[in-house]
VMD Tcl script that draws the C-alpha trace (Angstrom):
set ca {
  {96.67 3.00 19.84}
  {100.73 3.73 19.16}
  {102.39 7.13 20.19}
  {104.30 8.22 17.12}
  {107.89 8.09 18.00}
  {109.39 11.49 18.02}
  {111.87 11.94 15.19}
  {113.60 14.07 17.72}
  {114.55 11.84 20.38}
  {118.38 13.67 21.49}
  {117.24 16.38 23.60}
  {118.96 19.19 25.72}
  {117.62 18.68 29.76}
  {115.06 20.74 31.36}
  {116.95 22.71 33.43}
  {116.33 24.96 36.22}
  {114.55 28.50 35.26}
  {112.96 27.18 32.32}
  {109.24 27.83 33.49}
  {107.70 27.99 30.12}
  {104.67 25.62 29.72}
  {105.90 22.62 27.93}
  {104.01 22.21 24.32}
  {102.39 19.04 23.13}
  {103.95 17.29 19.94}
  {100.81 16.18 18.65}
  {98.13 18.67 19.29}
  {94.63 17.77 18.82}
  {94.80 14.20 18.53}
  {91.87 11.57 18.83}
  {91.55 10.76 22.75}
  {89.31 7.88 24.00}
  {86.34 9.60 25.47}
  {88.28 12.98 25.69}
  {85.60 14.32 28.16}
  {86.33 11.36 30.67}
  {89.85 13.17 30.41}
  {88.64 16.87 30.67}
  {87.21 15.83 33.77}
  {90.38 14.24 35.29}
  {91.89 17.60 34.14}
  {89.28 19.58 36.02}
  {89.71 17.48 39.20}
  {93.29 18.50 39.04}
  {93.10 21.51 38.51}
  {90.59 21.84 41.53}
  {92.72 20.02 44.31}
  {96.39 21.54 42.75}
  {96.56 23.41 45.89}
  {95.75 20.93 48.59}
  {98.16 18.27 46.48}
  {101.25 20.92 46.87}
  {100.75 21.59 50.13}
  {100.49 17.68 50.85}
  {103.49 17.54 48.80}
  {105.59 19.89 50.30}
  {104.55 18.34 53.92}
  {106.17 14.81 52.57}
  {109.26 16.60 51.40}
  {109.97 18.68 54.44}
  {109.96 15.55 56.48}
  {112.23 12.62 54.86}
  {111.93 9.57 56.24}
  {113.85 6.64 55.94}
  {112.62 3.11 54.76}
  {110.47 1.62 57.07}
  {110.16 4.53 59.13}
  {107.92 6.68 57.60}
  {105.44 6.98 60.25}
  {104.79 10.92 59.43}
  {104.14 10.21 55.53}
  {101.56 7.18 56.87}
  {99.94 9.81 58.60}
  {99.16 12.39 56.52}
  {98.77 10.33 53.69}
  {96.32 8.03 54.94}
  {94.44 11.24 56.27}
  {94.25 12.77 53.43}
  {92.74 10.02 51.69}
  {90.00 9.74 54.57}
  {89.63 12.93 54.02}
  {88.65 12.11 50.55}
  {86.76 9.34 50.55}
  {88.43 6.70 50.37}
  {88.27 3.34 52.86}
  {92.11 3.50 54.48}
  {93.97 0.54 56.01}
  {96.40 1.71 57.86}
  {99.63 0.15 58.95}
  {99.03 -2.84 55.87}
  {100.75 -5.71 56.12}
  {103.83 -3.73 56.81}
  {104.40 -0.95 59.48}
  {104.38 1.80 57.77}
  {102.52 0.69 54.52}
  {99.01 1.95 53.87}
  {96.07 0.80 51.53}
  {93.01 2.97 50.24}
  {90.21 1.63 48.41}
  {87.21 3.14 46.40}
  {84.65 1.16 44.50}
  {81.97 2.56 42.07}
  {79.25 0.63 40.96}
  {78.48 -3.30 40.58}
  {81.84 -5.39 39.80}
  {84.59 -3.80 37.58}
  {88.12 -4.28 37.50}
  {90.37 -2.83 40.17}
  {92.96 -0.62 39.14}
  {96.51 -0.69 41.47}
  {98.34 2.30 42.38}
  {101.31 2.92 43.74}
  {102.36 5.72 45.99}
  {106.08 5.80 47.33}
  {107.20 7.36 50.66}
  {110.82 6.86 51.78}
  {114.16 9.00 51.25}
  {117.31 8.58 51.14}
  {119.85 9.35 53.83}
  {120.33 13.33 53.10}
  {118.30 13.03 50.34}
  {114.59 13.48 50.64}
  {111.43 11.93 49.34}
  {108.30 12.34 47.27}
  {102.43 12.12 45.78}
  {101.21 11.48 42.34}
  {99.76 8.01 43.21}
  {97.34 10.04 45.26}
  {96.50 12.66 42.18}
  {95.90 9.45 40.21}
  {93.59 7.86 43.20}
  {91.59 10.86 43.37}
  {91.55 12.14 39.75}
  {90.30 8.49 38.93}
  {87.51 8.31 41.54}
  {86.04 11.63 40.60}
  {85.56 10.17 36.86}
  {84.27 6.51 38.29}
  {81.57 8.93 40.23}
  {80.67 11.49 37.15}
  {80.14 9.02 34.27}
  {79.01 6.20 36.86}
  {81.78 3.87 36.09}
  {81.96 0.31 37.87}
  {85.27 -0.42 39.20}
  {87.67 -0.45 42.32}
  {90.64 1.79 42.98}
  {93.32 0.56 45.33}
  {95.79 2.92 46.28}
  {99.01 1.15 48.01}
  {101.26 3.66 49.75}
  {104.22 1.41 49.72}
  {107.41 1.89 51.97}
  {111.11 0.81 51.37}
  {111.55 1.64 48.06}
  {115.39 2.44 48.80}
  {117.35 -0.67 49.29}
  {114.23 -2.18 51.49}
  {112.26 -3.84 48.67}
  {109.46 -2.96 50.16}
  {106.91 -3.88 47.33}
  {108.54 -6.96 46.72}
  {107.38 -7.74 51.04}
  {103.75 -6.51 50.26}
  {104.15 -8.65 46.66}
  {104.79 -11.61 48.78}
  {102.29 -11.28 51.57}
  {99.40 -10.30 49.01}
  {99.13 -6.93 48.72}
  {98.88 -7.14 44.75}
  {96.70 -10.10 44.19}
  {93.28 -8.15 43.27}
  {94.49 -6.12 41.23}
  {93.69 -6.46 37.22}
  {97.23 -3.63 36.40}
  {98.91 -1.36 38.88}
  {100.10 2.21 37.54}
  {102.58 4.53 38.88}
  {105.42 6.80 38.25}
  {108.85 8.68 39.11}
  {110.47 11.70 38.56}
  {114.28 12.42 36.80}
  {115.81 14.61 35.14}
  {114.68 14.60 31.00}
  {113.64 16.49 28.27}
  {110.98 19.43 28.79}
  {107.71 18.17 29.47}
  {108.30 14.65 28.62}
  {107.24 10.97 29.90}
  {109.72 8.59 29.48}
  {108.22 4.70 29.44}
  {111.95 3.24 29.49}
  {112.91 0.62 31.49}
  {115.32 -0.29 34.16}
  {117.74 -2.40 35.41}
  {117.49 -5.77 37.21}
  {119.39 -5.43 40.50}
  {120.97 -8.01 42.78}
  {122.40 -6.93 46.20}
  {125.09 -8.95 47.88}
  {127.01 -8.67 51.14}
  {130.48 -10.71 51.08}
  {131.91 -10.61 54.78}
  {135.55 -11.82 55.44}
  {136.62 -12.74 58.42}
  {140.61 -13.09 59.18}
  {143.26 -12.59 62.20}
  {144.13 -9.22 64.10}
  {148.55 -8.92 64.52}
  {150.13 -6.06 64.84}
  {150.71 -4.31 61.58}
  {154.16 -3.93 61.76}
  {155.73 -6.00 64.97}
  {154.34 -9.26 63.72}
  {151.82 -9.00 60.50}
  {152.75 -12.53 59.40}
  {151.09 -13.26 62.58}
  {148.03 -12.03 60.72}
  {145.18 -13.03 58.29}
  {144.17 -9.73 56.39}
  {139.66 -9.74 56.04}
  {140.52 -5.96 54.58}
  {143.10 -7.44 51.90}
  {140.21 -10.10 50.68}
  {137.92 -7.59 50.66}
  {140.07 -5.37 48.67}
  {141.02 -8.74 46.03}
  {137.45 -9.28 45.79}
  {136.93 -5.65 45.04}
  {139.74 -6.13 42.18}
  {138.81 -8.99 40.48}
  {135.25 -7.59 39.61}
  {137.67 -4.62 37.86}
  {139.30 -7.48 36.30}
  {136.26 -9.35 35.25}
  {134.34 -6.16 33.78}
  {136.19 -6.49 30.26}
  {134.39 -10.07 29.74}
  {131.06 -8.71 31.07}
  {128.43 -7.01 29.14}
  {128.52 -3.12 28.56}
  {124.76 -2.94 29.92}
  {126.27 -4.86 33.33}
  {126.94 -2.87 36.52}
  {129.33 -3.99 39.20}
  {129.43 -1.91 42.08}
  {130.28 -1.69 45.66}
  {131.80 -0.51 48.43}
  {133.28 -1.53 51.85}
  {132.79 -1.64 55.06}
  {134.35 -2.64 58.38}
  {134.99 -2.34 62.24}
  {137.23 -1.37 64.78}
  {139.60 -0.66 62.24}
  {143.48 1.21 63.27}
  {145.95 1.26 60.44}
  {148.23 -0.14 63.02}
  {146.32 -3.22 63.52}
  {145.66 -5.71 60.65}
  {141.77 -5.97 60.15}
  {139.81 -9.43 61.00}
  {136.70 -8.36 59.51}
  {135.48 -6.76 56.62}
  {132.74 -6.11 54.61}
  {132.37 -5.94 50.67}
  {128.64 -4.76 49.69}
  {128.33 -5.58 46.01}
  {124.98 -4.95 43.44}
  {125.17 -6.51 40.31}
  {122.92 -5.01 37.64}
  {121.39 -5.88 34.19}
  {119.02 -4.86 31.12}
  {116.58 -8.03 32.17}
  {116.23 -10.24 35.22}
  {118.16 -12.65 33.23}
  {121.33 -11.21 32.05}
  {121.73 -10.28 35.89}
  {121.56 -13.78 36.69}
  {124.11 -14.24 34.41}
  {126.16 -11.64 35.17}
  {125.95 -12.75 38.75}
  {127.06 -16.51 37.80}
  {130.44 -14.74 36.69}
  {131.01 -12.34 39.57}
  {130.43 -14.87 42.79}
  {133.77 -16.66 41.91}
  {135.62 -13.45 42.46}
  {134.23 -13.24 46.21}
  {135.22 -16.84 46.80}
  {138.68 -16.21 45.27}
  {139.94 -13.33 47.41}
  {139.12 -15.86 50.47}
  {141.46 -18.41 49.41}
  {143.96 -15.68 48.14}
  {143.74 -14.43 51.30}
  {143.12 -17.42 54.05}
  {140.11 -15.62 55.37}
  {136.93 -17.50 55.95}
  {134.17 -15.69 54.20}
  {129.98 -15.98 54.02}
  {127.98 -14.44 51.10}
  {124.08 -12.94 51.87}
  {122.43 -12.66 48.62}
  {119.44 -10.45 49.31}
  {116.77 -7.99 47.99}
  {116.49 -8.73 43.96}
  {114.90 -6.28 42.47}
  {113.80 -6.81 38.37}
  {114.00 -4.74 35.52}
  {110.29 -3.00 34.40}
  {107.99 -4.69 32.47}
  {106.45 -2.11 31.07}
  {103.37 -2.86 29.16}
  {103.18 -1.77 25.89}
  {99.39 -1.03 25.44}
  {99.15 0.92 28.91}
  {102.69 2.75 27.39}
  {101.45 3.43 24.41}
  {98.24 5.44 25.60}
  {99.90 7.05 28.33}
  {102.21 8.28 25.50}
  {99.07 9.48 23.20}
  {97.27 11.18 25.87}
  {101.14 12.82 27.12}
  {101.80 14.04 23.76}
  {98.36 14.84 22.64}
  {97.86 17.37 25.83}
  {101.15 17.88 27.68}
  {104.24 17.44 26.04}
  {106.47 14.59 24.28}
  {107.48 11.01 24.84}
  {110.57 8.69 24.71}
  {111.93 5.51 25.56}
  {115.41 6.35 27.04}
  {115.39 8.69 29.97}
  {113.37 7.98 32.65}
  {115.07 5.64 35.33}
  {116.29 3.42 33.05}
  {119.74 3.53 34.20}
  {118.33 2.80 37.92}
  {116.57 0.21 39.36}
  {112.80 -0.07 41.58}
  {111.08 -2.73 43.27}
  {108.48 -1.82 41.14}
  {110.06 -4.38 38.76}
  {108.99 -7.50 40.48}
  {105.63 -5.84 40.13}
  {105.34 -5.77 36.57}
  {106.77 -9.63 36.65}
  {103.35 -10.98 38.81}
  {101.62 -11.60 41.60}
  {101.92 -14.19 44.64}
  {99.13 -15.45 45.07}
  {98.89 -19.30 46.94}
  {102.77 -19.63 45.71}
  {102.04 -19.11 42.05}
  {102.48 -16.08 40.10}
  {99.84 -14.46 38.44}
  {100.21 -11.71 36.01}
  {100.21 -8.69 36.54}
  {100.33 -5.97 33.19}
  {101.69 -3.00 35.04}
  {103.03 1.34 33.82}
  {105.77 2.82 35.68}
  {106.50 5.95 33.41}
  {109.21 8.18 33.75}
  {108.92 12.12 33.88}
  {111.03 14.83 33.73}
  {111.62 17.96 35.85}
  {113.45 20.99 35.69}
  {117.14 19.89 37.21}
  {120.82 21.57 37.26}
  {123.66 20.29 36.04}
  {124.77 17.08 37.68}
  {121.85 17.53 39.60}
  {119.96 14.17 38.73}
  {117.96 11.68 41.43}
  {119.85 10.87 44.41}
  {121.18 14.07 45.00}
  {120.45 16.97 47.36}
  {120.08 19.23 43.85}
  {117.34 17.31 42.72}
  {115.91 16.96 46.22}
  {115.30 20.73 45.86}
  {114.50 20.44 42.54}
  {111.32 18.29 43.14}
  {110.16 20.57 45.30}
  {109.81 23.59 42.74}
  {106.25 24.53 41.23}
  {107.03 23.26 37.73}
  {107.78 19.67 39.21}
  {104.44 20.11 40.76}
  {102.78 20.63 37.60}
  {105.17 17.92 36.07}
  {103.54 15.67 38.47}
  {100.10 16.30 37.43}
  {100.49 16.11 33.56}
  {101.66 12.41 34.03}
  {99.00 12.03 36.56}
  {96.60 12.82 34.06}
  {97.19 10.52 31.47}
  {98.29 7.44 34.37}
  {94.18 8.59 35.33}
  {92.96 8.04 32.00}
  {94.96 4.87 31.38}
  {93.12 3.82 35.03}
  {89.51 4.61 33.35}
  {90.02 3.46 29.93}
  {90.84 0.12 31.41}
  {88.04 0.30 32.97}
  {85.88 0.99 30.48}
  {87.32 -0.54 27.33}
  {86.86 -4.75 27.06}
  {89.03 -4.85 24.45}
  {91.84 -2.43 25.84}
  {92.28 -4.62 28.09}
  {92.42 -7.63 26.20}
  {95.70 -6.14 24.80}
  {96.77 -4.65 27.36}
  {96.80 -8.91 28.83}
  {97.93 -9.95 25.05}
  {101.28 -7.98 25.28}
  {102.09 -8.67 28.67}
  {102.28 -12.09 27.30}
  {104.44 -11.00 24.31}
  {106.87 -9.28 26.50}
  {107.10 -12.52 28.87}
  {107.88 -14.55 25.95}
  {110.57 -11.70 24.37}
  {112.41 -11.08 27.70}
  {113.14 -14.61 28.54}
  {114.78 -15.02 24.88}
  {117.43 -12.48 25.99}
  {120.28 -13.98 26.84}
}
mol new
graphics top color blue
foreach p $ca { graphics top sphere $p radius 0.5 }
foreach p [lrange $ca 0 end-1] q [lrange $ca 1 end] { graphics top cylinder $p $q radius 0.2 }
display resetview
């Protein structure tokens, strides 16, 4: 089943103040077992209430990665509190797991729900709509299956799914669903992409002198830092337009007196696909190693946390975009996060399981809310933005139709037969890119 593409694809921004109901684009379509999805609806519509105010307790209490012990908390209590079997504290700290199973055998459906914030920023609870909305169907048309809910930590700059990736936290699962907010046309879902990240830490390490009695005395760690800095300027003209090279510094016990002996250059390199970074990355390591012998500083490079672009699968896409445009709104392929990057990626690229990968067909769907001006993700504006009503009901609509993805799955043998098929087409099509 295809979403028709919407012929009007350029659209202005939700903005702020704009509280009327968003209209769907294609009323009144066919919907697998539409009354599997009235009932997700209903379930929605029945815990909206308890969902804000869980919500709204996240948001009020940001939490950096790894160190969200409050949003382990209430999050695995709520999920008691619903039914669910909770692990708590799962394979990582502050990572939590919550299972439900219906019925004899079944696939099990992965969820995602995210926890941690940015410094100043603020965090967000629609894995947990999905969990629940999705168990109250499995119950009401007596549907075999498994739900397991992750609550994963670390999603800024911790790669914390790619930890519970590699210590097994994915390995039952048959897909795993979730989704982010940002800013994008009214009432839309965006199934876009993102970019493949690579984060690097060059440190240089040189000679303290006095600046101005005796510099030749010195060995500069902030001048290498600084060449290293300038020759990824230099190199951006031969680099892809999709690339992104950026960075910034960092250092200690600096006085502008005193010539620095260490500094630090923290670099991410970014990409359409997992391999044009690695590419991209093959032509910006030179320029670390050059400012050290420009410079006479001794230098050491710490590649760490790779993070991949989304695989998003095209079958789960495609009937997330139906349902979305059928009920709730519109869809498109370009907003969304898709000039960002998650650890979600490495999701969507497999499982570890017994060091081999095992596939994994995975959704991470963008969705707009109402945002101001300049206001997009990673700022304080749309910190406050996320918190308004309309993102609330932003968050359900997409909830909704990530819930009836979850059940047709489920339910449908040969749904998911393509939803397997094009996970293999996209394997085949991303590793052509060059």
């Amino acid at each position: 089943m295809t979403a028709i593409k919407d012929p009007n694809a350029k659209l202005s921004l939700w903005r702020e103040g704009d509280s009327e109901k968003p209209v769907p684009i294609r009323p009144n379509k066919d919907i697998f077992r539409p009354e599997i999805l009235d009932a997700i609806e209903k379930k929605m519509e029945e815990m909206s209430d308890e969902l804000r105010e869980l919500s709204l307790d996240i948001h009020s209490h940001p939490e950096l990665k790894f160190q969200e012990t409050h949003a382990h908390d209430v999050m695995t209590a709520f999920m008691s509190k619903h039914g669910f079997e909770v692990e708590k504290h799962c394979l990582l700290d502050t990572a939590w797991r919550a299972t439900f199973k219906h019925g004899s055998g079944g696939r099990i459906i992965g969820v995602n729900s995210e926890m941690d914030a940015l410094p100043g920023v603020g965090h967000g609870m629609a894995g947990i709509a999905v969990a629940c909305a999705m168990k109250a169907a499995m119950g009401q048309f007596n549907i075999s299956g498994t739900i397991q809910l992750l609550g994963t930590p670390g999603e800024e700059g911790g790669g914390g799914k790619v930890k519970l990736l590699e210590k097994g936290a994915y390995k039952d699962m048959d897909i795993c669903l979730m989704c982010h907010p940002a800013p994008g046309p009214k009432g839309s879902v965006s199934i876009s992409s993102c970019l493949a990240l690579q984060r690097i830490a060059v440190e240089y390490f040189g000679h303290t002198a006095h600046a101005a009695l005796s510099p030749w005395e010195g060995i500069n760690a902030l001048d290498a830092a600084v060449l290293a800095y300038n020759n990824v300027s230099a190199l951006r003209q031969q680099l892809k337009p999709t690339v992104r090279v950026h960075g910034i510094f960092e250092g200690k016990d600096w006085a502008t007196n005193i010539i620095p002996d260490y500094a630090k250059y923290l670099c991410y390199v970014r990409a359409p696909t997992r391999k044009e970074q690695e590419a991209a990355m093959e032509r910006v390591m030179p320029c670390f190693e050059a400012a050290a012998l420009a410079t006479g500083c001794e230098h050491k490079i710490t590649i760490f946390g790779q993070t991949h672009d989304l695989r998003q699968n095209k079958t789960l896409g495609d009937e997330v975009a139906y349902v979305f445009e059928s009920r709730y709104g519109r869809s498109d392929t370009e907003y969304g996060i898709s000039s960002a990057s998650t650890d979600f990626g490495n999701v969507t690229y497999g499982k570890y399981l017994a060091n081999s990968v095992q596939k994994l067909p995975s959704l991470h769907p963008g969705f707009a809310i109402p945002t101001v001006q300049n206001g997009g993700n990673h700022t304080s504006a749309f910190t406050k933005a996320a918190a308004t009503l309309e993102a609330h009901n932003a968050t359900l609509d997409v909830s909704k139709a990530l819930a009836h993805a979850g059940i047709r799955t489920l339910l449908d043998d040969h749904f998911f037969s393509e939803i397997k098929r094009t996970f293999e087409e996209d394997k085949v099509a991303r590793e052509m890119i060059a």
